[in-house]
C-alpha positions as CSV (number, residue, x, y, z in Angstrom):
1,X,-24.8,-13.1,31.7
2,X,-27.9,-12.8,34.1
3,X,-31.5,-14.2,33.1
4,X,-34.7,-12.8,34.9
5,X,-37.5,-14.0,34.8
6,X,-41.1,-12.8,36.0
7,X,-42.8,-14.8,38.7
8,X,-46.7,-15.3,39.2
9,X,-46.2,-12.7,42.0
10,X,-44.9,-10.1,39.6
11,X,-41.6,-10.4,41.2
12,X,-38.4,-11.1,39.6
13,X,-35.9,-14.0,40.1
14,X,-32.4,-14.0,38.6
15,X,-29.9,-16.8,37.6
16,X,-26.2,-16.4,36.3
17,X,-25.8,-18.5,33.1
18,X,-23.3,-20.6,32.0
19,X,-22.2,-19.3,28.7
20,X,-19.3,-22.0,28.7
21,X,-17.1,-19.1,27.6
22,X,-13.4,-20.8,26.3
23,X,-10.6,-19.4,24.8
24,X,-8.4,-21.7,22.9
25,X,-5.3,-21.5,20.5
26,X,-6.2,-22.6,16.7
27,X,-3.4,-23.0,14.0
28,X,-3.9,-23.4,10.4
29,X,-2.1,-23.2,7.1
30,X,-4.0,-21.3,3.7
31,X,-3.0,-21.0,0.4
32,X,-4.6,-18.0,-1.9
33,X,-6.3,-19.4,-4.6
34,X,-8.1,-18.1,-7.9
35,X,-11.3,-17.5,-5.3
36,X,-9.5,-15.4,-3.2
37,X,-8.1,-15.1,0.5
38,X,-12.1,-15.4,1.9
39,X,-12.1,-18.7,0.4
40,X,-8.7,-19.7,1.3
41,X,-9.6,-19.2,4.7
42,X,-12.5,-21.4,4.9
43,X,-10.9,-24.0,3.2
44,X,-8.3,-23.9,5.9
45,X,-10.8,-24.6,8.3
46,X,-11.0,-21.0,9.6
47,X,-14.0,-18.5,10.0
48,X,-14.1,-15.4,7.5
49,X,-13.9,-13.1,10.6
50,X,-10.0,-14.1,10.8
51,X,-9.6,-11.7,8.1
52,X,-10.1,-8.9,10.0
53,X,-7.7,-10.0,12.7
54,X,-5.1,-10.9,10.5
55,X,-5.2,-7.2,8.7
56,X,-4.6,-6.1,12.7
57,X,-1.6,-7.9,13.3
58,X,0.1,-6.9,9.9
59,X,-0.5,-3.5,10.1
60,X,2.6,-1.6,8.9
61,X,4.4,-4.7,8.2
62,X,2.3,-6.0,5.2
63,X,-1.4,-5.4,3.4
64,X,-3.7,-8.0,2.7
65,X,-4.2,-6.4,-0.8
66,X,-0.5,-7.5,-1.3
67,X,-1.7,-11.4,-1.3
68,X,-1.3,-12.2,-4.5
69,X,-2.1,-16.5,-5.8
70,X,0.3,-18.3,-4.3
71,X,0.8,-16.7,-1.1
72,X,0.9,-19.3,1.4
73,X,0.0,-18.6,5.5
74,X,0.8,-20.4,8.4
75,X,-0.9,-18.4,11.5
76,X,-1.8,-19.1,15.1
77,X,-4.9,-17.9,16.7
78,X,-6.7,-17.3,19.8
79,X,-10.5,-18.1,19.4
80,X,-13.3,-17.6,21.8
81,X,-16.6,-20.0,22.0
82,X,-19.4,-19.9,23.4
83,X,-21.5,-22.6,24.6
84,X,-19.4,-24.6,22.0
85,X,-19.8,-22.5,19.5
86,X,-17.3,-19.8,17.9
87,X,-17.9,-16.3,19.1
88,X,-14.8,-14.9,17.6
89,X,-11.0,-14.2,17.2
90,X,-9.0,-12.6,20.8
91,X,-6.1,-12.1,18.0
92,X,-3.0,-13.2,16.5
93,X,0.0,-15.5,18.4
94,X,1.9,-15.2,15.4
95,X,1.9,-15.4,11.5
96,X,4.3,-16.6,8.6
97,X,3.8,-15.3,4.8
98,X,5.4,-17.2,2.0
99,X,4.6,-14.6,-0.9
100,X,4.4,-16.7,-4.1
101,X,6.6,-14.4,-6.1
102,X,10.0,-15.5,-6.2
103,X,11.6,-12.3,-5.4
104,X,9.8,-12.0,-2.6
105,X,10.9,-13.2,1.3
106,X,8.9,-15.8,3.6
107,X,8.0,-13.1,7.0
108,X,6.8,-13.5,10.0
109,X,5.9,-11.8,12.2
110,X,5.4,-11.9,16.4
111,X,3.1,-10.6,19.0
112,X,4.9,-9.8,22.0
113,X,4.1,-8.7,25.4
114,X,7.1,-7.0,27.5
115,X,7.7,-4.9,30.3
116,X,7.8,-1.7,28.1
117,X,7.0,-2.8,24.8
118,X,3.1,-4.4,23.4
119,X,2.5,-5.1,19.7
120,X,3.3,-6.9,16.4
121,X,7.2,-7.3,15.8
122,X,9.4,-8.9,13.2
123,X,12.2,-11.5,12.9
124,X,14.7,-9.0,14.1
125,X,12.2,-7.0,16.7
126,X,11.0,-4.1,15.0
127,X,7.1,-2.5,14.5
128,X,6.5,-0.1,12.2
129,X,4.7,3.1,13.4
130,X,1.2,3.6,13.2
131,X,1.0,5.0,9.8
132,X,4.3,4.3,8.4
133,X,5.1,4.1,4.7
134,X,8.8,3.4,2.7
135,X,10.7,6.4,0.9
136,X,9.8,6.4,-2.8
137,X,13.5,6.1,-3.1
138,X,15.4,4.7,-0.7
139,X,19.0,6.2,-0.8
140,X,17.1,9.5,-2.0
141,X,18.3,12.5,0.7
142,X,15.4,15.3,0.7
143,X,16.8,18.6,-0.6
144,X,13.6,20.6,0.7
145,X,11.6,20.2,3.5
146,X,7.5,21.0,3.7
147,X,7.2,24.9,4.6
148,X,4.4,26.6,4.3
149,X,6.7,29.7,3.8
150,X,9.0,28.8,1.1
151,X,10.5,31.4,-1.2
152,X,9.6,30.0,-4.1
153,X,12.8,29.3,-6.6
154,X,11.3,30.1,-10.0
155,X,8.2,32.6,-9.1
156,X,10.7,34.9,-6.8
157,X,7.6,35.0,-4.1
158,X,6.6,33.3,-0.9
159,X,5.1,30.2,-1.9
160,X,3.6,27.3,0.6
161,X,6.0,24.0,-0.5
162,X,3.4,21.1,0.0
163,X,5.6,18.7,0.2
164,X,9.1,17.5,0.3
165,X,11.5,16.6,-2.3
166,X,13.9,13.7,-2.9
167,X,17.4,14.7,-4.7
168,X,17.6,12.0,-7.5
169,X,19.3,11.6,-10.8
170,X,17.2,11.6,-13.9
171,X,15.3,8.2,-14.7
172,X,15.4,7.3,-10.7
173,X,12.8,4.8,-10.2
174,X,10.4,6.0,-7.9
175,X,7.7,3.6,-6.1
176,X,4.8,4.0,-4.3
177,X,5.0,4.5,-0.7
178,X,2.8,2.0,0.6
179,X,-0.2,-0.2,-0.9
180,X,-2.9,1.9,-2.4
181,X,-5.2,2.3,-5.4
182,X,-4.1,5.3,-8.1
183,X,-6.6,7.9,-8.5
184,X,-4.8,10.0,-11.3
185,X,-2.2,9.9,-14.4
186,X,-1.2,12.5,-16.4
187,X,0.0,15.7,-17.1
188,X,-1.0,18.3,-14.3
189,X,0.5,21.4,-15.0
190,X,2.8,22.8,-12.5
191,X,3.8,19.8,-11.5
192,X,4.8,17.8,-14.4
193,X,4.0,13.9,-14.9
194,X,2.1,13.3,-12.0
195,X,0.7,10.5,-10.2
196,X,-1.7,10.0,-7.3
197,X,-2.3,7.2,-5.0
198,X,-5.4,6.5,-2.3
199,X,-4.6,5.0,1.0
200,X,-6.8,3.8,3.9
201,X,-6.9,6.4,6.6
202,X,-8.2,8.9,3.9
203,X,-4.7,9.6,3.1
204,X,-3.2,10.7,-0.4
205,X,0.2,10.5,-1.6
206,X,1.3,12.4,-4.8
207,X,4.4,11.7,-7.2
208,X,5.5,15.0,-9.3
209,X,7.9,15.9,-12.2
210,X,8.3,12.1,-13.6
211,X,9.9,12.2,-16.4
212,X,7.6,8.6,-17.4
213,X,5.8,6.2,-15.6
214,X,5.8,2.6,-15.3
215,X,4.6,0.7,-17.9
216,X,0.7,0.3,-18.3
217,X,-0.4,2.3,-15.1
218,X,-3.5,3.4,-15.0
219,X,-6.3,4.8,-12.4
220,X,-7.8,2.2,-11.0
221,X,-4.7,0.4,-10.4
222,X,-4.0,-1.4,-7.3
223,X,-0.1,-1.2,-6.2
224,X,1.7,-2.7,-4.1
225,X,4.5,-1.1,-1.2
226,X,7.4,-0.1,-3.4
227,X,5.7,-0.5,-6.8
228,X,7.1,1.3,-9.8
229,X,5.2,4.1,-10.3
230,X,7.3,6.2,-12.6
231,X,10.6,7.6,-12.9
232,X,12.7,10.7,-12.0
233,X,12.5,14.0,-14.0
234,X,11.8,17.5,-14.2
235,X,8.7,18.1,-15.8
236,X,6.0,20.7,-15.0
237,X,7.2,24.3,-13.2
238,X,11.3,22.3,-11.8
239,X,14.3,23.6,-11.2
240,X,15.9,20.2,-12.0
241,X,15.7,16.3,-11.7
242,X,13.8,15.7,-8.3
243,X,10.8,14.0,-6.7
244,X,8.2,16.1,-5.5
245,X,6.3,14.0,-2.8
246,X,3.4,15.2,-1.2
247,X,0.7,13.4,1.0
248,X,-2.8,14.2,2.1
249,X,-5.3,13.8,4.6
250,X,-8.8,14.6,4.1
251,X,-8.3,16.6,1.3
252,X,-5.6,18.6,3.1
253,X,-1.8,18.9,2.4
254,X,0.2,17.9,5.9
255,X,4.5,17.1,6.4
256,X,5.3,14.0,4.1
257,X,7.9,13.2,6.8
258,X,5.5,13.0,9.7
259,X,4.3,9.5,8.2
260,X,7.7,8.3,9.1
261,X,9.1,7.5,6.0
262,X,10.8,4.0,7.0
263,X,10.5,4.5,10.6
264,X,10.7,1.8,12.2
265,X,10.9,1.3,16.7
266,X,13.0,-1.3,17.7
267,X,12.9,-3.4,21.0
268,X,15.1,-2.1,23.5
269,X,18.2,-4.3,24.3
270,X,16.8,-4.9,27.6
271,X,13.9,-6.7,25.9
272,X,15.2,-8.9,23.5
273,X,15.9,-11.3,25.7
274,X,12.7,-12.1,26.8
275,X,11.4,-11.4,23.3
276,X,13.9,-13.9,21.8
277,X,12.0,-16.5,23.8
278,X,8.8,-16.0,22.5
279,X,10.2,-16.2,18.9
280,X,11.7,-19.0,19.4
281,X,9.0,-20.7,20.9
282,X,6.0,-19.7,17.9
283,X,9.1,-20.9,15.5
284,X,8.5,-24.0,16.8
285,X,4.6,-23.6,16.6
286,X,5.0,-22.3,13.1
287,X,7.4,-24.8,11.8
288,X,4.7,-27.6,12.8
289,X,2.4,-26.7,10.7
290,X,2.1,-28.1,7.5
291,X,1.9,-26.2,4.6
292,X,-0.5,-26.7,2.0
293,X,1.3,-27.5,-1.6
294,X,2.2,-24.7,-3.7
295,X,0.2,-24.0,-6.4
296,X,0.7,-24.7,-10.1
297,X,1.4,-21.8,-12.2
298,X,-2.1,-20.4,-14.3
299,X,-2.2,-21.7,-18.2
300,X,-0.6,-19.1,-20.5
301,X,-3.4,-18.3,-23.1
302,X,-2.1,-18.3,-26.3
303,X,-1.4,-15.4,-28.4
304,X,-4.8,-14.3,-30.4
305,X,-4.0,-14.2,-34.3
306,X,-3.8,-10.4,-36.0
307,X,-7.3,-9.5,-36.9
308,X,-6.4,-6.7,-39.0
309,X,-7.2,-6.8,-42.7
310,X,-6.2,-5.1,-45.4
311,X,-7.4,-1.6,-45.5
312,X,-8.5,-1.2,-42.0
313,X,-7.8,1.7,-40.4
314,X,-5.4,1.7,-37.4
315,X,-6.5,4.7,-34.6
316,X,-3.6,7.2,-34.7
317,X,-1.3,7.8,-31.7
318,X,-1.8,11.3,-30.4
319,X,0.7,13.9,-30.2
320,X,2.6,14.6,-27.7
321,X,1.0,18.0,-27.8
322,X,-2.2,16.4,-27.4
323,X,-0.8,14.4,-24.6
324,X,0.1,17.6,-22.4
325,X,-2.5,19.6,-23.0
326,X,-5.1,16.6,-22.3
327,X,-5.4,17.2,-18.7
328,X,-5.6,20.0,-15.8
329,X,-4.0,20.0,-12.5
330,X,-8.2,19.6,-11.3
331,X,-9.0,16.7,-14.1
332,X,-8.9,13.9,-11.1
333,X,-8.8,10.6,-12.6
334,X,-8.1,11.4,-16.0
335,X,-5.2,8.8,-17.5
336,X,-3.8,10.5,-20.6
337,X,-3.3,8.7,-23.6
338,X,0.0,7.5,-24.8
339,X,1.0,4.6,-26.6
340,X,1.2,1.5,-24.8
341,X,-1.0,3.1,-22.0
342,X,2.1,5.1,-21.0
343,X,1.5,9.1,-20.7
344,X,4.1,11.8,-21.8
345,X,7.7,11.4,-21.6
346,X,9.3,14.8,-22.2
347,X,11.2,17.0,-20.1
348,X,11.1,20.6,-19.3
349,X,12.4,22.1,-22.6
350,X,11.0,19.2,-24.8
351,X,7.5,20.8,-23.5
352,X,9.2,24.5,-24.5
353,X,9.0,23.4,-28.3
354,X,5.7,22.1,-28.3
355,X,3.0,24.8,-29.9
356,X,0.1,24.0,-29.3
357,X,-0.4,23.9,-25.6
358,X,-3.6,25.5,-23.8
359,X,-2.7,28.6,-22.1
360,X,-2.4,27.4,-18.5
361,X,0.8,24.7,-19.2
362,X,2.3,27.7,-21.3
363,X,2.2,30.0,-18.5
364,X,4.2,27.9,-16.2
365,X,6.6,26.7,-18.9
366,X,7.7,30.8,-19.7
């Protein structure tokens, strides 16, 4: 940085500062509390704006919205100052998440510099692509591909397919392809049970024919990679038992599989040497820091005694004919009732003996 200053002449005169500019390597240890991951972050002795960096380096590999309580971090830094005081975070050395659910694994992950290969890696080498997500089912194989040309099965006509399906048996759990907030539940015509998902990057992900979905889910939900979403089925305008997955971008349909589904690039043999190294040296780094104590498990509020009095009217749980004919294929948002904040669970010719259902559903069920 230059400084000028005006003379009595009129005349400028110009001196270099010293801005004291350092870069230094920080490490720290947070737990997620009841306040949340911004607090946990001060209280580990780190500025807020590590948040942002720390989203960076997990791209792909995890979400911040997956921190639940619990979730312990161990991370290393690189932090610029400025005349002694911070400016801000050059980025991740390396991380380590200990998830507080016990099904879940302790990660970490690596930045890594090599002749060919830059980026964020795992334990065993591997960065996820850009805007990879997981198969809703894993072992699933997909028995029709995106084509905008498709001869459609059941209408006998060229049909756009906007999406791609996953061959399943009925009752398959199906989760959600990566972290995201659901926008819709319901019936939606055509395609059966449905359920949509919002993802950063403007991207939409869609869930069709379920025969049920997972307990309790409604919009406004926020899920986690691999949630339970719902199950297999063939509700709506199906040949038979599938997944219909579709994905969005800006409110247009694109190829499902060009988000590749579990793709992940791995570092080339030629590499792992070198990268080997550097894990081995922030596994030392990592292992040094001292983790904060876990934390105690949140008081169980007890059960709340039956307030319901003799006489009192209980509200009626709609039919299931109500159920399927409460929402449209354009109702976005709408959660249809159900008991137990479930929606429908009825296949294809369950809906055939249902009478009262608007005119659109019974058009695609003939």
């Amino acid at each position: 940085m230059f400084q000028a200053r005006e003379g009595d002449d009129g005349l400028l005169s110009v001196q270099k500062l010293d801005l004291q500019v350092k870069q230094a390597r920080v490490t720290s240890a947070i737990v997620v509390g009841d306040e949340g991951l911004d607090a946990a972050v001060v209280a580990g002795g780190l500025e807020k704006a590590i948040i942002g960096t720390i989203r960076e380096a997990l791209s792909g590999h995890a979400a911040l919205e997956e921190l639940e309580r619990g979730t312990r971090i161990r991370v290393i830094a690189q932090e610029l100052t400025m005349l002694g005081a911070f400016a801000r975070y050059a980025g991740i050395e390396a991380l380590e998440i200990d998830y507080s659910g016990a099904d879940q694994k302790r990660e970490r992950i690596y930045y890594f510099n090599g002749p060919e290969s830059r980026g964020y890696f795992d334990n065993a080498g591997r960065a996820p692509y850009s805007e990879a997500g997981e198969k809703p089912i894993p072992s699933a194989p997909i028995t029709s591909k995106f084509n905008p040309h498709r001869f459609h099965p059941i209408l006998k006509r060229i049909m756009p397919h906007e999406g791609i399906d996953f061959g399943a048996p009925m009752g398959t759990p199906v989760g959600a392809s990566s972290y995201g907030t659901v926008t819709f539940v319901g019936f939606a015509g055509p395609t059966g049970n449905f359920v949509r998902l919002s993802h950063p990057g403007d991207i939409e992900t869609g869930y069709a024919h379920l025969s049920r979905f997972a307990e309790g889910l409604k919009v406004g939900d926020k899920v986690k990679r691999m949630q339970l979403v719902g199950y297999v089925g063939s509700t709506g305008r199906s040949t038979g038992p599938h997944l219909h997955f579709s994905a969005k971008r800006a409110g247009k349909f694109f190829d499902p599989e060009t988000l590749n589904l579990d793709g992940l690039r791995t570092l080339a043999q030629k590499e792992r040497g070198q990268f080997d190294q550097t894990k081995a040296e922030y596994d030392k780094l990592l292992d040094a820091i001292q983790l904060p104590p876990a934390l105690a498990a949140p008081a169980q509020p007890k059960p709340a005694a039956s307030t319901i009095a003799e006489g009192d009217e209980i509200e009626a749980i709609p039919s299931a004919a109500a159920v399927s004919s409460a929402a449209s294929p354009q109702a976005s948002g709408h959660v249809a009732s159900a008991p137990h904040g479930n929606a429908v669970y009825l296949t294809d010719d369950e809906l055939k003996k249902i009478t009262k259902v608007d005119r659109t559903t019974a058009k695609y069920l003939k």
